[in-house]
KOLGU-210460 format. One record per residue (C-alpha): residue in one letter; x, y, z; residue number from 1. Coordinates in nm, 2 decimals. Layout:
A, X, Y, Z, NUM
...
***
This chain:
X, 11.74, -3.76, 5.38, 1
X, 11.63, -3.73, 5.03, 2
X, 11.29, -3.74, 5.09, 3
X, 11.34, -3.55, 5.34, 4
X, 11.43, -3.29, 5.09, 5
X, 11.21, -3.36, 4.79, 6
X, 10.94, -3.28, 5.06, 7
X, 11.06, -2.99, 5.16, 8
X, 11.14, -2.89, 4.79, 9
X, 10.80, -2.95, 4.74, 10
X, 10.68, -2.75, 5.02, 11
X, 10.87, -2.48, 4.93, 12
X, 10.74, -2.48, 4.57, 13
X, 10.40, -2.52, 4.64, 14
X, 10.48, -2.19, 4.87, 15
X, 10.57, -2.02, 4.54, 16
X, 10.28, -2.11, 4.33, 17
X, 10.08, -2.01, 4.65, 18
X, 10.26, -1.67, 4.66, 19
X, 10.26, -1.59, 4.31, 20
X, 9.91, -1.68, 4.24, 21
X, 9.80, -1.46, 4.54, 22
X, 10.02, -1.14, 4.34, 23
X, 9.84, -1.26, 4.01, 24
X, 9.47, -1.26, 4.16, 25
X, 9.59, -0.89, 4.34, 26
X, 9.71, -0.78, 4.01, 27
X, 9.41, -0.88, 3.81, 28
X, 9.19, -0.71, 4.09, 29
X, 9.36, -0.36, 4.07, 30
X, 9.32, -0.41, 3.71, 31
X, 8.95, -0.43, 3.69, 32
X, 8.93, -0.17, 4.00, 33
X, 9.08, 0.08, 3.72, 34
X, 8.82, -0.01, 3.45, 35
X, 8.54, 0.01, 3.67, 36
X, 8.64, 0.39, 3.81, 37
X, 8.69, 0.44, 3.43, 38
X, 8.37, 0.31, 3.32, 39
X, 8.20, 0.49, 3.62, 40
X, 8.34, 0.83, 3.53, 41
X, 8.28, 0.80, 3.18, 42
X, 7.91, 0.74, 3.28, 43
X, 7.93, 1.09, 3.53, 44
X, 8.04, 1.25, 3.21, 45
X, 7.79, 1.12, 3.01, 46
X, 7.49, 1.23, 3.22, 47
X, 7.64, 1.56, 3.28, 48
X, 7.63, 1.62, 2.92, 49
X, 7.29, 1.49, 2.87, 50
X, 7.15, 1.68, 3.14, 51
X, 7.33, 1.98, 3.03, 52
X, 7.19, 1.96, 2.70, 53
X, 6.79, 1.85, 2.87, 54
X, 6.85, 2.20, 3.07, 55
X, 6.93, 2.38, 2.72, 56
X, 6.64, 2.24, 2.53, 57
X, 6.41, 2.34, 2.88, 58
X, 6.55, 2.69, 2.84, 59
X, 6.41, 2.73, 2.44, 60
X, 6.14, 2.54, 2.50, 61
X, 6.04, 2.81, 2.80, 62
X, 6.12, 3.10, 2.58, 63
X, 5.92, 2.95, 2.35, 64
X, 5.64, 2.95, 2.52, 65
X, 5.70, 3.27, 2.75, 66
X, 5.74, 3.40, 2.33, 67
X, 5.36, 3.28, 2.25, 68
X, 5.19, 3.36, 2.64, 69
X, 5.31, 3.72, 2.56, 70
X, 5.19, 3.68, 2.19, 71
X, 4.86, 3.58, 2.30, 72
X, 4.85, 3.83, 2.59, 73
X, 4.90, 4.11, 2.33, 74
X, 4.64, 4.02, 2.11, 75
X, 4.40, 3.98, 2.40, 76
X, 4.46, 4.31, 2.45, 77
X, 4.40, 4.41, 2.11, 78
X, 4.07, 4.24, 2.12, 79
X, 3.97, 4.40, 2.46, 80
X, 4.03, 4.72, 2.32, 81
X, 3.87, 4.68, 1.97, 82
X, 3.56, 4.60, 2.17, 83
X, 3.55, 4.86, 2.41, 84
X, 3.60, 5.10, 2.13, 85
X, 3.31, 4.95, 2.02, 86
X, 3.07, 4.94, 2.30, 87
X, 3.21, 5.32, 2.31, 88
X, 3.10, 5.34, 2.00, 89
X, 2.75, 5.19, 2.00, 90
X, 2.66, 5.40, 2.32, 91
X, 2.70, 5.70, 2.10, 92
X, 2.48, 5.58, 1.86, 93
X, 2.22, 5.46, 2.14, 94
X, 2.21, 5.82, 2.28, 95
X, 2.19, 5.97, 1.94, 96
X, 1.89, 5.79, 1.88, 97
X, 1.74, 5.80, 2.19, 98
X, 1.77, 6.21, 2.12, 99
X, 1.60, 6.12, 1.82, 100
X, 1.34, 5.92, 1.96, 101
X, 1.25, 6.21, 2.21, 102
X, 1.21, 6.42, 1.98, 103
X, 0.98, 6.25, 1.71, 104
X, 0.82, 6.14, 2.07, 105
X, 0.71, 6.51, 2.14, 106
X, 0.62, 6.59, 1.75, 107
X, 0.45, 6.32, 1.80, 108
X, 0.25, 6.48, 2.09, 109
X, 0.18, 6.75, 1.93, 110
X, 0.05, 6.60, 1.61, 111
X, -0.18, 6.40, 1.76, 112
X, -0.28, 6.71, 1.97, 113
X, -0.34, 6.89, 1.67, 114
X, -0.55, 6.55, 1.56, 115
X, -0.79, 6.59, 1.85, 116
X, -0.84, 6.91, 1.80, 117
X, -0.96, 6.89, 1.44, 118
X, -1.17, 6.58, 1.53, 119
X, -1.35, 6.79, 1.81, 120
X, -1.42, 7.09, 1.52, 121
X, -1.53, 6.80, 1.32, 122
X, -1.78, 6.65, 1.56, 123
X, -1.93, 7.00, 1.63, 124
X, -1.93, 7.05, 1.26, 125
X, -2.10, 6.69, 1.19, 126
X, -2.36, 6.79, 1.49, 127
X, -2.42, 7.10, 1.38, 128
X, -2.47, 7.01, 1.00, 129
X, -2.72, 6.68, 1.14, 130
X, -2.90, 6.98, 1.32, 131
X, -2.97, 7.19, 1.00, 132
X, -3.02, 6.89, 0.80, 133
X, -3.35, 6.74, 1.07, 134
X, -3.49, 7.11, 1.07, 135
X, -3.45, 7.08, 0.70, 136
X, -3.64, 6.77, 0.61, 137
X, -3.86, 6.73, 0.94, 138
X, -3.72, 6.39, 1.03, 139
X, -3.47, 6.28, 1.34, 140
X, -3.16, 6.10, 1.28, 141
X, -3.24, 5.79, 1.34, 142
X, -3.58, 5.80, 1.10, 143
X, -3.35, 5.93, 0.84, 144
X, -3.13, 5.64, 0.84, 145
X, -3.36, 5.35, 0.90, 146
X, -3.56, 5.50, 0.57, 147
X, -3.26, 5.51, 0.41, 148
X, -3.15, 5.13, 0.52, 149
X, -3.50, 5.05, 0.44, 150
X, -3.48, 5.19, 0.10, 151
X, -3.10, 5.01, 0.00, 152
X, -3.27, 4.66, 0.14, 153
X, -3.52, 4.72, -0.11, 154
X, -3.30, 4.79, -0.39, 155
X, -3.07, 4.54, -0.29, 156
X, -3.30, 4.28, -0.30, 157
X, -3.50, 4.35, -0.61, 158
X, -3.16, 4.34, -0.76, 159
X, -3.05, 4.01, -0.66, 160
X, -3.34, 3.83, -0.77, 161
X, -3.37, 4.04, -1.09, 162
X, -2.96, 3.90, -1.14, 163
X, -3.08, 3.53, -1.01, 164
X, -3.38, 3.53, -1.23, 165
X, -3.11, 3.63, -1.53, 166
X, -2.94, 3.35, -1.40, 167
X, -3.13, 3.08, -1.41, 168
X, -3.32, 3.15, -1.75, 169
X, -2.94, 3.16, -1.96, 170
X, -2.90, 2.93, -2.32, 171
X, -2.94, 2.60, -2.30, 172
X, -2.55, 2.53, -2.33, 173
X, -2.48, 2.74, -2.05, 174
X, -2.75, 2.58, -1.83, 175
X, -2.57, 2.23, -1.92, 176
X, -2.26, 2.30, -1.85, 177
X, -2.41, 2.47, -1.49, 178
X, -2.58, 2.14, -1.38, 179
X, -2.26, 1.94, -1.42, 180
X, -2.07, 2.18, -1.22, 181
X, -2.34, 2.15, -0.97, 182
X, -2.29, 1.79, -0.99, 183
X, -1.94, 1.75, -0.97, 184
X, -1.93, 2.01, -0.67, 185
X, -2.18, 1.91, -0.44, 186
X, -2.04, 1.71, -0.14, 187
X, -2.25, 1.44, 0.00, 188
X, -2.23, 1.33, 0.39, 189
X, -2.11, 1.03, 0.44, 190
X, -2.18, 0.75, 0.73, 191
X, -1.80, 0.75, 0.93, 192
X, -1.69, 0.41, 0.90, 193
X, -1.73, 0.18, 1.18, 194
X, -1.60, -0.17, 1.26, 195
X, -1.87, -0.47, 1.09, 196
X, -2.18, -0.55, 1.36, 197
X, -2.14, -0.91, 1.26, 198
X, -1.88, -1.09, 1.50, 199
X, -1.98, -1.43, 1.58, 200
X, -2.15, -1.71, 1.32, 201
X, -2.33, -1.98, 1.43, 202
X, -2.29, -2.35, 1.33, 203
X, -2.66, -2.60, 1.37, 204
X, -2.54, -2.94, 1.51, 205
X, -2.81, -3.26, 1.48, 206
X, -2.77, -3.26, 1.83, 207
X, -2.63, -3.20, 2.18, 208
X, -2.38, -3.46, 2.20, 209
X, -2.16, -3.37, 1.89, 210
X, -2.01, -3.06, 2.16, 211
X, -1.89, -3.33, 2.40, 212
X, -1.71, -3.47, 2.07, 213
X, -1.58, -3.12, 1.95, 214
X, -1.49, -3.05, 2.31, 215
X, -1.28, -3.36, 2.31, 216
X, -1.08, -3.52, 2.65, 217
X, -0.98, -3.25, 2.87, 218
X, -1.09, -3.03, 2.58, 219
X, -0.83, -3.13, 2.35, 220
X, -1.03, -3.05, 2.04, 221
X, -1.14, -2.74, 2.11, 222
X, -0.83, -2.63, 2.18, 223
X, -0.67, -2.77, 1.84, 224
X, -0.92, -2.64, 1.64, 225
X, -0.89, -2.32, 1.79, 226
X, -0.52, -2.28, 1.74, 227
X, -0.56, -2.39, 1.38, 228
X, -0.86, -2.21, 1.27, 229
X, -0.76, -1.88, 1.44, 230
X, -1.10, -1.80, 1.61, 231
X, -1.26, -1.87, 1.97, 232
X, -1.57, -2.13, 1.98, 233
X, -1.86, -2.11, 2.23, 234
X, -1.98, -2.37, 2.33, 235
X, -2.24, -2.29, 2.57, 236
X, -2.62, -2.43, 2.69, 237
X, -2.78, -2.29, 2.39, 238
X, -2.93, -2.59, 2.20, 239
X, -2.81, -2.73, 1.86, 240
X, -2.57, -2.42, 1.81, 241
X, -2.22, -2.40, 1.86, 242
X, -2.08, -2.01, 1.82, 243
X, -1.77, -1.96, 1.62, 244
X, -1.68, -1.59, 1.69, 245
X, -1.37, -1.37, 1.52, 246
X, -1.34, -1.00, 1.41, 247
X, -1.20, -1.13, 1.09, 248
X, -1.49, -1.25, 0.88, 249
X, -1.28, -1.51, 0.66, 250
X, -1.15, -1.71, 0.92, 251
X, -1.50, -1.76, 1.07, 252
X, -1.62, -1.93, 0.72, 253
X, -1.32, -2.09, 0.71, 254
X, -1.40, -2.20, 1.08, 255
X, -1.78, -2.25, 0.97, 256
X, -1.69, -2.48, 0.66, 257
X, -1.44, -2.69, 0.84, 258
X, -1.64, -2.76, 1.19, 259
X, -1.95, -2.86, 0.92, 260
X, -1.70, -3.10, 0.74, 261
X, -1.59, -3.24, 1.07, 262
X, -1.95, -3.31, 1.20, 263
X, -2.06, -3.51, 0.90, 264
X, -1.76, -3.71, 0.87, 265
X, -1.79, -3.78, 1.28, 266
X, -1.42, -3.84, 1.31, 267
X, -1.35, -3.53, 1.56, 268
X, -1.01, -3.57, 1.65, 269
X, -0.64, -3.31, 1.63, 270
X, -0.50, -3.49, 1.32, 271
X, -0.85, -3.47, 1.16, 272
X, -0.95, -3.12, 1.23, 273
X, -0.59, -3.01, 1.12, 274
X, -0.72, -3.19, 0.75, 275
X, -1.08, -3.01, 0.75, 276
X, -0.92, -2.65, 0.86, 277
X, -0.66, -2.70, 0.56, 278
X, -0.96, -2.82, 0.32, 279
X, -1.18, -2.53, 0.40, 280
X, -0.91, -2.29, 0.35, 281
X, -0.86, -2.41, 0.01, 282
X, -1.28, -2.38, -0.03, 283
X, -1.27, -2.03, 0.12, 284
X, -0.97, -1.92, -0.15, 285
X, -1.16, -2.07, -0.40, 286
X, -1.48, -1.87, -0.32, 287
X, -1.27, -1.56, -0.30, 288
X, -1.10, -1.58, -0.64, 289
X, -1.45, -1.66, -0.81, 290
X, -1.62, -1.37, -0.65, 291
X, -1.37, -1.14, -0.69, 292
X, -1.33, -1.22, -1.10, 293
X, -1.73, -1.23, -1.08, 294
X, -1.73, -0.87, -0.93, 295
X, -1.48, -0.76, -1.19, 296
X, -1.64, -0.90, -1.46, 297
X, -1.95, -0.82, -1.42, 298
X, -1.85, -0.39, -1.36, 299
X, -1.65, -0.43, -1.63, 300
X, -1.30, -0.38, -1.44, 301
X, -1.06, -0.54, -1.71, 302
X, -0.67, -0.59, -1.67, 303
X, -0.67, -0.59, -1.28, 304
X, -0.40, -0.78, -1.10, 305
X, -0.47, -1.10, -0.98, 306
X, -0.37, -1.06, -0.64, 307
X, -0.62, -0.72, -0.62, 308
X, -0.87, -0.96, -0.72, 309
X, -0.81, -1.20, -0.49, 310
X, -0.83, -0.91, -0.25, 311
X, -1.16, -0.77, -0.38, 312
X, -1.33, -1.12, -0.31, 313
X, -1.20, -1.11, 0.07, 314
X, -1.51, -0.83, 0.10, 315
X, -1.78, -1.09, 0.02, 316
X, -1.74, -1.20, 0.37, 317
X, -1.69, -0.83, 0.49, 318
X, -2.03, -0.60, 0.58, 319
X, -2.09, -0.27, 0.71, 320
X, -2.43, -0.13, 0.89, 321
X, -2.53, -0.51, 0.80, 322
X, -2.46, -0.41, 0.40, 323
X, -2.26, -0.65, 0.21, 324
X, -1.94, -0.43, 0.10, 325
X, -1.86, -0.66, -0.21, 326
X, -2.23, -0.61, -0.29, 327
X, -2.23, -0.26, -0.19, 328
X, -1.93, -0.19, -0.42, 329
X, -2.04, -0.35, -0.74, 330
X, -2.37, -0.16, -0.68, 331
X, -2.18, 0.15, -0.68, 332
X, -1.93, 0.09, -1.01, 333
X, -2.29, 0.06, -1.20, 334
X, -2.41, 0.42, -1.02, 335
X, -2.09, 0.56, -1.13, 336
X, -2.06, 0.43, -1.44, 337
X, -2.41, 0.59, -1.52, 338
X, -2.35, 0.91, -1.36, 339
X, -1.97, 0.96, -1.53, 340
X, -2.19, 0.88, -1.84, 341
X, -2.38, 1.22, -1.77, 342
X, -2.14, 1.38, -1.69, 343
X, -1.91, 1.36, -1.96, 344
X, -1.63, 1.16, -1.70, 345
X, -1.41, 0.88, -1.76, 346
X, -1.65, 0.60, -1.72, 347
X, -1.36, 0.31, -1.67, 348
X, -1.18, 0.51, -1.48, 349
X, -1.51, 0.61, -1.23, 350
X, -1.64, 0.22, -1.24, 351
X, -1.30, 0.08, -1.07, 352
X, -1.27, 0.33, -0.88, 353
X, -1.57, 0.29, -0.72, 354
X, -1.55, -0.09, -0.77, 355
X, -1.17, -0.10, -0.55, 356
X, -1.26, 0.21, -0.32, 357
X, -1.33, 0.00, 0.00, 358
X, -1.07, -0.31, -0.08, 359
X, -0.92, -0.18, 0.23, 360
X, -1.16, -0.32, 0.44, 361
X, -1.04, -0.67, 0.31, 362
X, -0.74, -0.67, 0.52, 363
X, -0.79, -0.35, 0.79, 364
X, -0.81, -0.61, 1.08, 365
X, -0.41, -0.72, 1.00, 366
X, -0.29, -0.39, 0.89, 367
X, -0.26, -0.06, 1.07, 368
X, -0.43, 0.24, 0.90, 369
X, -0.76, 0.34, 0.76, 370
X, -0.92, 0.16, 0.53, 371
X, -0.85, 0.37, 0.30, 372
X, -0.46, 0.45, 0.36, 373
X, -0.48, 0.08, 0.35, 374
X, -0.61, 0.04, -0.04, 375
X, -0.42, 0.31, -0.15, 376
X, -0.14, 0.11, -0.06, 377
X, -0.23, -0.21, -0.19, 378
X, -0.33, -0.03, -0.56, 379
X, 0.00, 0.12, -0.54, 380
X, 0.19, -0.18, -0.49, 381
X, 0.01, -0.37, -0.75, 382
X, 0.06, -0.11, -0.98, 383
X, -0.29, 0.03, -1.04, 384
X, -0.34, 0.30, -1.26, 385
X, -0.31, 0.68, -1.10, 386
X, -0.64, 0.81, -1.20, 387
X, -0.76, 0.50, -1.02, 388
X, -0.67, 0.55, -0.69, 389
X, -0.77, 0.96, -0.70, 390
X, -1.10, 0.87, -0.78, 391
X, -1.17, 0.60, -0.49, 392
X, -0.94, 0.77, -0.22, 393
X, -1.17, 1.09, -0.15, 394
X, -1.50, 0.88, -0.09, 395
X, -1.47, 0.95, 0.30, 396
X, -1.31, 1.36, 0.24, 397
X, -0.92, 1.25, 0.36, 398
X, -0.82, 1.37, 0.06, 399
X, -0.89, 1.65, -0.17, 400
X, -1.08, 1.61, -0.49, 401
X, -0.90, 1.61, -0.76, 402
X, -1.06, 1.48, -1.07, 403
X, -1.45, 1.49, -1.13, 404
X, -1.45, 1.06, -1.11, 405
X, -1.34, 1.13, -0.73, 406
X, -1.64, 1.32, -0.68, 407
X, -1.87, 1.06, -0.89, 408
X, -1.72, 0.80, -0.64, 409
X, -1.78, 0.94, -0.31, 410
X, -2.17, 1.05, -0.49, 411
X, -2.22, 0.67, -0.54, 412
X, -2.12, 0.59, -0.23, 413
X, -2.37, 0.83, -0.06, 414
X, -2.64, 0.67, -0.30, 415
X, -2.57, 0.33, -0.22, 416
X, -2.52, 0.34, 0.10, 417
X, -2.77, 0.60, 0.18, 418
X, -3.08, 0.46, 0.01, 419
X, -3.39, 0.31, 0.16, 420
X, -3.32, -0.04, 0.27, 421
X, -2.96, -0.03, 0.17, 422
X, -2.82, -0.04, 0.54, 423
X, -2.99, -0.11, 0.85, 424
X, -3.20, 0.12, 1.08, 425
X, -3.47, 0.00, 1.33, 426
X, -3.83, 0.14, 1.24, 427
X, -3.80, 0.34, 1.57, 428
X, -3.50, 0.54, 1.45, 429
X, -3.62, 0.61, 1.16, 430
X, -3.99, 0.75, 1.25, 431
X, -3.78, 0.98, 1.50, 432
X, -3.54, 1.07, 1.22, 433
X, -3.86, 1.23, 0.99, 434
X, -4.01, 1.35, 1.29, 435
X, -3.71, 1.53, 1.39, 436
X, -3.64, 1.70, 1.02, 437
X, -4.01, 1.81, 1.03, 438
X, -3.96, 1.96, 1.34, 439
X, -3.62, 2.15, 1.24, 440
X, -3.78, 2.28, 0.96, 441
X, -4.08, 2.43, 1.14, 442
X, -3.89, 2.63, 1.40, 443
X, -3.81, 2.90, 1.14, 444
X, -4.05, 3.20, 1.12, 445
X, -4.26, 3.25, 0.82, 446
X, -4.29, 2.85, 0.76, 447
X, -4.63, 2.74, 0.63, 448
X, -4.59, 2.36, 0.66, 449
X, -4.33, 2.08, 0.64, 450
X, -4.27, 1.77, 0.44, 451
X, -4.04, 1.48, 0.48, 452
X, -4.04, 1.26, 0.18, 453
X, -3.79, 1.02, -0.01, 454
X, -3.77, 0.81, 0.32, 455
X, -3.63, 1.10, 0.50, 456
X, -3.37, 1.22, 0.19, 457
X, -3.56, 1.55, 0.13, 458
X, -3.72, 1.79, 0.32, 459
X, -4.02, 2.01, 0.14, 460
X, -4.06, 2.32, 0.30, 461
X, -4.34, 2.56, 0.20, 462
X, -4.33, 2.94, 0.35, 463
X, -4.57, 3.25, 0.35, 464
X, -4.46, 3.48, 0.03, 465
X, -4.58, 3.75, 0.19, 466
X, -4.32, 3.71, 0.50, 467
X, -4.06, 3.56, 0.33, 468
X, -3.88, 3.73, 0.05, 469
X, -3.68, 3.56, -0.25, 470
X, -3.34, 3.65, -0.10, 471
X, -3.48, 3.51, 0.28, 472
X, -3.56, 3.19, 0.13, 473
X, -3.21, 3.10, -0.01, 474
X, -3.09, 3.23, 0.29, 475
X, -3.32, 3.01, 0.51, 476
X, -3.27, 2.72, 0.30, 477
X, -2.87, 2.72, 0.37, 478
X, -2.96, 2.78, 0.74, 479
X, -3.19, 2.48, 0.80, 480
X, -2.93, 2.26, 0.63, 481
X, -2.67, 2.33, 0.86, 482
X, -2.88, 2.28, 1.15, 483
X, -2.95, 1.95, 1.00, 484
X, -2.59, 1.89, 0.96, 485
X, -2.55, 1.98, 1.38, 486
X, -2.82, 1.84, 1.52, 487
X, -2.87, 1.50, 1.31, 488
X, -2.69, 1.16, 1.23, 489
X, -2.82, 1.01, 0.92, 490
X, -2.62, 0.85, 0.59, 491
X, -2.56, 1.01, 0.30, 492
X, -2.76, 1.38, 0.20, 493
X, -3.05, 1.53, 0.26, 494
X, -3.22, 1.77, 0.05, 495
X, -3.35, 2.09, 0.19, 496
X, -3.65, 2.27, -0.08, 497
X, -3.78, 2.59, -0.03, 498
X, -4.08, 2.68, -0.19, 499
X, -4.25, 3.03, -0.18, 500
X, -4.50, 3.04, -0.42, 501
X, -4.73, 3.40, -0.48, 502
X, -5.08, 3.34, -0.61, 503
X, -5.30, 3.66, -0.69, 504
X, -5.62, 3.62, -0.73, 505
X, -5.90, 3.87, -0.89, 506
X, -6.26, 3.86, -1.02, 507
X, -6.40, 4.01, -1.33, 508
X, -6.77, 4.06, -1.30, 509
***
């Protein structure tokens, strides 16, 4: 019976808690149920008011802009009409002076009207004065004036020769200082510069069997020596010569020196030739320094930079029309030298100049440029005086003359390279050369006979005095040189002499 009512006590208890914690849980839940509708309508509110305040910002910002559209729209307007005020304003002015223009237009008319009309009296007047004047002195028109052109020519020419002949017979200071101008100002043509006609060199063997060695297996050799020496070798069916041929003239004596060196010491092989190209590089530098201080040294060229030295020697293996140009250039610092002596010039100055004026063609193989952009460039870099590089820069007319040495230099060059012997020219050419000038020279009327001499540097011309005045004979002296100058390719100058020489003879019996 107890338990009977401790269970149900315990029933009825757990009941309870069952009851009462289902009324908490509903209690708890209409609880948050009210915060959450709070929380929600606060958030409603919220966006409300934002949006409210968004709407009011959208409505200044609109005005705002509506505020500058209209702003701009006015002054748009403003503009429109400032400028058709002023096309208003400019098609006044165009049909002002288009009034104006017609009506200068029609005095113009007239004017010239009134121009032809005077013009016609005039021609009636000049024909009817012409008229009185050929009744007057018995000749026609054309009589009259070729006696009176006949009779000015005359004058005219007894005038210039009388001032010519006052000239040429001035004081003896005036007459010095006249040559030297003449001097200094006479160009000389020059030969253009061409590329050297030596390309290949050619090494003697003791015999045919050495190429089989300097061909090497599979032409190993060959190939090594090649690529170290920087030039091409031909070995071909001619017998006991081997060909070594590259446009720059060092490497082939380098190539030369070495390939000798390797065919006396027998031993042809890559490590071998890579020793003789190194040793005959050394040899070729040293031959270069020694003939480059030997060429300054002996023209006198003090205080030059090593390195242009070293420079200047490179043209010992360097020719041009078959002339040797370190040669050539020495030759010309002593013409200079002597000429800039006569003529009162810087004789230093004229002797390097002369001496450096081709170094260009040391090294015109590796760098772009003429050869003589080329030596200006390496005289400026090793500081070479100023007056230098004017004097040897005009020798070939690129650039202006500018001192009297620049002129001395390029006169050297012409003498050098223009006298007999001094470049080479087959017998052929130069029989047809002469024979040519002669034949220039004796197209012109009034010639008596024609001379070539000087190996072709001066033509002698003599001409019939009695057909050929003094004036015609300047005249046909200038004229014959430039039809040398069209029709003829030769180095250096060529003198043209006119001579007209008047011999009266008489009797006394």
């Amino acid at each position: 019976m107890n338990v009977t009512k401790l269970i149900l006590l315990l029933a009825a208890t757990g009941l309870s808690g069952v009851v009462l914690g289902y009324i908490l849980r509903w209690l708890i839940t209409l609880s948050q149920k009210g915060s959450m509708e709070l929380t929600i309508k606060q958030t409603f509110l919220d966006a409300k008011a934002e949006a409210q305040r968004r709407i009011a910002e959208a409505e200044k910002e609109s005005e705002r802009l509506l505020k500058e559209a209209k702003e701009k729209e006015r002054e748009k307007e403003q503009e429109l009409k400032r400028k058709e005020e002023h096309l208003i304003k400019k098609d006044e002015t165009l049909d002002k002076r288009q009034v104006d223009i017609d009506r200068e237009l029609e005095s113009i008319k007239a004017k010239v009207e009134e121009v032809r009309t005077i013009k016609e009296r005039g021609v009636a007047l000049e024909a009817e004065r012409a008229k009185k004047l050929e009744e007057i002195a018995g000749l026609s028109r054309d009589e009259a004036r070729a006696e009176i052109v006949k009779s000015v020519e005359r004058e005219a020419e007894e005038d210039l020769a009388v001032r010519m002949r006052k000239l040429e017979t001035q004081a003896g200071e005036t007459l010095e200082r006249r040559a030297k101008d003449i001097l200094a100002t006479v160009i000389q043509r020059l030969a253009s510069s061409s590329t050297p006609e030596i390309m290949s060199t050619a090494v003697i063997i003791p015999s045919d069997d050495v190429k089989g060695k300097i061909i090497g297996k599979e032409g190993r050799n060959i190939r090594a020596f090649e690529r170290m020496a920087g030039v091409e070798l031909i070995v071909d069916d001619t017998p006991g010569a081997i060909t070594i041929s590259s446009f720059d003239p060092v490497r082939r004596h380098i190539a030369k020196a070495a390939l000798e060196n390797l065919i006396a010491d027998g031993r042809i092989q890559p490590a071998k030739i890579e020793e003789m190209v190194e040793k005959a590089k050394n040899e070729i530098n040293k031959i270069i320094k020694e003939k480059g201080e030997a060429a300054a040294y002996e023209t006198g060229a003090l205080n030059l930079d090593p390195r242009v030295l070293m420079i200047l020697g490179r043209l010992h293996f360097r020719t041009s029309y078959g002339q040797n140009v370190l040669t050539h250039s020495i030759e010309m610092a002593h013409i200079a030298g002597m000429l800039a002596e006569e003529l009162g010039a810087d004789v230093s100055v004229a002797k390097v100049g002369a001496l450096l004026h081709d170094i260009g063609k040391a090294i015109d193989h590796e760098v772009p440029g003429t050869h003589v952009e080329i030596g200006i460039r390496i005289l400026e870099k090793f500081g070479v005086d100023e007056s230098i590089i004017k004097a040897m820069r005009s020798h070939h007319e690129e650039y202006p003359y500018e001192t009297i040495e620049s002129i001395i230099v390029q006169v050297a060059d012409a003498i050098s390279g223009g006298r007999p012997g001094a470049r080479r020219d087959s017998v052929e050419n130069f029989l047809k050369r002469l024979t040519d000038l002669e034949n220039i020279a004796s197209s012109f009327a009034g010639i008596e006979k024609s001379y070539a001499i000087q190996a072709g540097r001066e033509i002698r011309i003599f001409v019939v005095p009695e057909e050929v005045g003094d004036v015609e004979a300047r005249r046909m002296a200038r004229e014959i040189a430039l039809r040398i100058e069209r029709e003829l390719k030769y180095p250096g100058e060529i003198k043209v002499t006119v001579i007209r020489e008047a011999r009266v003879v008489e009797y006394a019996r």
